[in-house]
C-alpha positions as CSV (number, residue, x, y, z in Angstrom):
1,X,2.0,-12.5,14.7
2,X,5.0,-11.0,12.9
3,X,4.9,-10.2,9.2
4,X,7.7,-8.8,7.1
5,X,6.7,-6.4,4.4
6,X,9.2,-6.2,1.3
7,X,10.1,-2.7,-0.2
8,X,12.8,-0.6,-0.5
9,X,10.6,2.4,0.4
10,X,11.6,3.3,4.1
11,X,8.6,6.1,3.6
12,X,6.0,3.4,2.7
13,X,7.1,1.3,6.0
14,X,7.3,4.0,8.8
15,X,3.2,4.6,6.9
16,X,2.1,1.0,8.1
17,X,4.2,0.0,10.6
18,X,2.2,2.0,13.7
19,X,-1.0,0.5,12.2
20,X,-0.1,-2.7,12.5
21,X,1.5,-2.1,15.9
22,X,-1.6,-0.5,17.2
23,X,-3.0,-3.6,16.2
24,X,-0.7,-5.6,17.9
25,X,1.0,-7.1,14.7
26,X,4.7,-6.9,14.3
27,X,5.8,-5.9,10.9
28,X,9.8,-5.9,9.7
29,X,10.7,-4.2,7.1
30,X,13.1,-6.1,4.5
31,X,15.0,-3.7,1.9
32,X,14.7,-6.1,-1.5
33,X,13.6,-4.9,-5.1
34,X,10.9,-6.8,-6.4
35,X,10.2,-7.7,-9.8
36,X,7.0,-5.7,-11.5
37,X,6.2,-7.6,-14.7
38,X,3.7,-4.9,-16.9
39,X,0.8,-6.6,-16.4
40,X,-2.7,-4.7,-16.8
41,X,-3.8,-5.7,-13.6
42,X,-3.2,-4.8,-10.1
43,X,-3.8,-7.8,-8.8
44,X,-1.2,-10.0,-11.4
45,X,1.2,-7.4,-10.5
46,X,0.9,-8.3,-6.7
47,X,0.9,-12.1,-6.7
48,X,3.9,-11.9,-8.8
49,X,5.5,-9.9,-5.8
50,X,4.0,-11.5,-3.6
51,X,5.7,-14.8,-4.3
52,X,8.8,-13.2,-5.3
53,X,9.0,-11.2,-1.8
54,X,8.0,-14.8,-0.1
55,X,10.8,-16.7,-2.3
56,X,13.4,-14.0,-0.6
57,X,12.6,-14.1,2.9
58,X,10.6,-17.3,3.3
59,X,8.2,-15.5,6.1
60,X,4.4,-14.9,5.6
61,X,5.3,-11.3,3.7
62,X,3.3,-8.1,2.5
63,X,4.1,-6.6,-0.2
64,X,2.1,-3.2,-2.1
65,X,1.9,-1.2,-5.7
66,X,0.2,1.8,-6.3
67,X,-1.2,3.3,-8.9
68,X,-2.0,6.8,-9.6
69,X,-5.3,8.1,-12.1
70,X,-5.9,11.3,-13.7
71,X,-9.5,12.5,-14.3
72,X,-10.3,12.6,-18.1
73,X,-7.4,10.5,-19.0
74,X,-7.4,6.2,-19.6
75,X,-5.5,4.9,-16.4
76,X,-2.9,7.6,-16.4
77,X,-0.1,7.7,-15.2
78,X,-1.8,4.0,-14.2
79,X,-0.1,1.0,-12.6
80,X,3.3,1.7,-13.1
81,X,3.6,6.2,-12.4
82,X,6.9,6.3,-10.9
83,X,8.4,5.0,-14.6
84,X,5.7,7.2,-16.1
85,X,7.2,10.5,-13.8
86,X,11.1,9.6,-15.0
87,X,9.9,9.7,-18.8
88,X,7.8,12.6,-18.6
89,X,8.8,14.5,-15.3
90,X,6.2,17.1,-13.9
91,X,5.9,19.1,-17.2
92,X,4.8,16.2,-19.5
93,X,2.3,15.5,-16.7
94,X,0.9,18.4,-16.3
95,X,0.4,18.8,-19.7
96,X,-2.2,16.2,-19.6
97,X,-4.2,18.0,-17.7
98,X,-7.7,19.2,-18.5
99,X,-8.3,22.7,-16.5
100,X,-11.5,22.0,-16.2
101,X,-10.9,18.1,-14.9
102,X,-8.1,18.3,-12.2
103,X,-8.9,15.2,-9.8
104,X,-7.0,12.6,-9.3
105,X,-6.9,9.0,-7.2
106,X,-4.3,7.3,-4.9
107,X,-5.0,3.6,-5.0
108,X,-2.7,1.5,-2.9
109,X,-3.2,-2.4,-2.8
110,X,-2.1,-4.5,0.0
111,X,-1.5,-8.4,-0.5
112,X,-0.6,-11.1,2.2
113,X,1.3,-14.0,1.3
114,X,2.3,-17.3,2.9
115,X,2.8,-19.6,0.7
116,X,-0.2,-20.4,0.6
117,X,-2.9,-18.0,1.2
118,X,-2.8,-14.6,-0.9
119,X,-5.6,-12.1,0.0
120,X,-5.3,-8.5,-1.3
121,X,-7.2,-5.3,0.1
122,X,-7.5,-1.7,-1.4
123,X,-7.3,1.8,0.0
124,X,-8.0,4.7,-2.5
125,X,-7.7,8.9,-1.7
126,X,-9.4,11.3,-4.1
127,X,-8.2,14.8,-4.2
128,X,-7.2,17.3,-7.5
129,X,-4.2,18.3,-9.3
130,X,-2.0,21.5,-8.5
131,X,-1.0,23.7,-11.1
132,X,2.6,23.2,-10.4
133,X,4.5,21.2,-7.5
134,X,5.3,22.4,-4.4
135,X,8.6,22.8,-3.3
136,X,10.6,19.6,-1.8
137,X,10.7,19.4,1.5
138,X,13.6,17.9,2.7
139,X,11.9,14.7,3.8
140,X,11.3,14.5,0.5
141,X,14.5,12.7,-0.6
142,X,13.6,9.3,-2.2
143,X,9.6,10.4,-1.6
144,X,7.1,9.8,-4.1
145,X,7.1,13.1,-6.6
146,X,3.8,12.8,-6.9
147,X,2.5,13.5,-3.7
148,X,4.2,17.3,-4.7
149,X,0.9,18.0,-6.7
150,X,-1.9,15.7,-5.0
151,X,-4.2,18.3,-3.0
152,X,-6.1,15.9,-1.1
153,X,-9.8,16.4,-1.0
154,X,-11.0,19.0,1.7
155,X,-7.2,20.5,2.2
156,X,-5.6,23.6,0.8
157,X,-2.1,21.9,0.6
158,X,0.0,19.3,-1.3
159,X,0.4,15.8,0.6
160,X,3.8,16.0,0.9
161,X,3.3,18.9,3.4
162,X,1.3,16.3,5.6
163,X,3.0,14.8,8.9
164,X,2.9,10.9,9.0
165,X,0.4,10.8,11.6
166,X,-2.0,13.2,9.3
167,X,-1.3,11.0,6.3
168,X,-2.2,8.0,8.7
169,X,-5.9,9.0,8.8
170,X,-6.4,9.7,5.8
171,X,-4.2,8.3,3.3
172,X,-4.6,5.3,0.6
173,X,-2.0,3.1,2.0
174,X,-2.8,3.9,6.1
175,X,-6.6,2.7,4.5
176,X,-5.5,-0.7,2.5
177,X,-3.3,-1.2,6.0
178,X,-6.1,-0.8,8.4
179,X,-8.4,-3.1,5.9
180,X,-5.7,-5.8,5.9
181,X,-4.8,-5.5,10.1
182,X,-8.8,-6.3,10.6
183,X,-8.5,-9.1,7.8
184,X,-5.3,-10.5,9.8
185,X,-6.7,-10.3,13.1
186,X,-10.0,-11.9,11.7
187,X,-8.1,-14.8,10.0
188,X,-5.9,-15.3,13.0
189,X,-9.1,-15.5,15.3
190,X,-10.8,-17.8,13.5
191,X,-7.3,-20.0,13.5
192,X,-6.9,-19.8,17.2
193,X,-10.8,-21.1,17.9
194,X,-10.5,-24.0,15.8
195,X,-7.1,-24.9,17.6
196,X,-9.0,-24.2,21.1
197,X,-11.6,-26.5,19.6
198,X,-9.1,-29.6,18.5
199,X,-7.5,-29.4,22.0
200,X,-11.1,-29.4,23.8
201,X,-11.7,-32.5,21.3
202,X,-8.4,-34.0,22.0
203,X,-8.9,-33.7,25.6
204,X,-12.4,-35.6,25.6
205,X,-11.1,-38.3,23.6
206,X,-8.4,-38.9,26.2
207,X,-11.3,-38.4,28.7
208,X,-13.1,-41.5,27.5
């Protein structure tokens, strides 16, 4: 099985790519921007992609989006942070803050497309909001600015101080990745017995 997941984000790929291999499913990355209509729903958003990223490459694709929630607040920064980050930067979004309500969510989606099927998964990460971001790191560089002020829950640090293997058992993505491998696997299973079963039939027709 070989997939090819859609995204300019070289970060987001080297994240899934080991779980699928694990898994035994080959996943290409191809660089394209996709179109992200401002839909209110997570899941419009993603069968847009999805068909877009499909109407590039022609292959059974995955595609993701992510969005990002502040305790306290209505679906901010929401579906669509990154454009919420360039207009307000870490100082309008820290002013949103509530001391006393710091958390915050990661949720990644995942969606599979083929042309035919779609089927989307969901991986979420709760931690809280640091008073200020943490320094770049110099893997940093086309990173995701928010992960400078997630503390995920039960750590001391920002994310961005996490290797990819650390992020990989815990993070949103690594969990809407592992949720979507098992779906694959699954589907593909179930696609592989009922050929098994046409060529048994096949064979005892020719029998008689």
């Amino acid at each position: 099985m070989r997939l090819v997941f859609v995204t300019r984000n070289t970060h987001k790929f080297e994240e899934i790519e080991p779980i699928f291999r694990t898994r035994g499913i080959g996943i290409l990355q191809h660089p394209a921007e996709l179109e992200e209509p401002a839909f209110s729903s997570a899941v419009q958003i993603l069968r847009h992609k999805a068909r877009h990223a499909f109407a590039i490459v022609n292959k059974p694709v995955i595609v993701d989006d992510t969005g990002i929630y502040f305790s306290g607040t209505r679906n901010f920064p929401g579906l669509f942070p990154r454009r919420v980050f360039e207009q307000m930067g870490f100082k309008g979004l820290l002013a949103r803050v509530q001391d006393v309500r710091r958390g915050m969510r990661f949720v990644t989606y995942l969606a599979y497309y083929d042309g035919k099927t779609f089927h989307a998964v969901r991986g979420t990460w709760n931690g809280t909001i640091a008073k200020r971001p943490t320094r770049p790191l110099a893997h940093d560089r086309g990173g995701f600015p928010y992960e400078r002020i997630f503390i995920p829950r039960g750590m001391t640090h920002t994310l961005n101080r996490l290797r990819v293997e650390e992020k990989n058992a815990f993070s949103h993505r690594a969990k809407a990745a592992q949720k979507m491998a098992a779906w694959l696997l699954k589907t593909n299973g179930k696609k592989e017995k009922a050929g098994g079963r046409a060529t048994v039939r096949r064979t005892q027709r020719q029998k008689k």
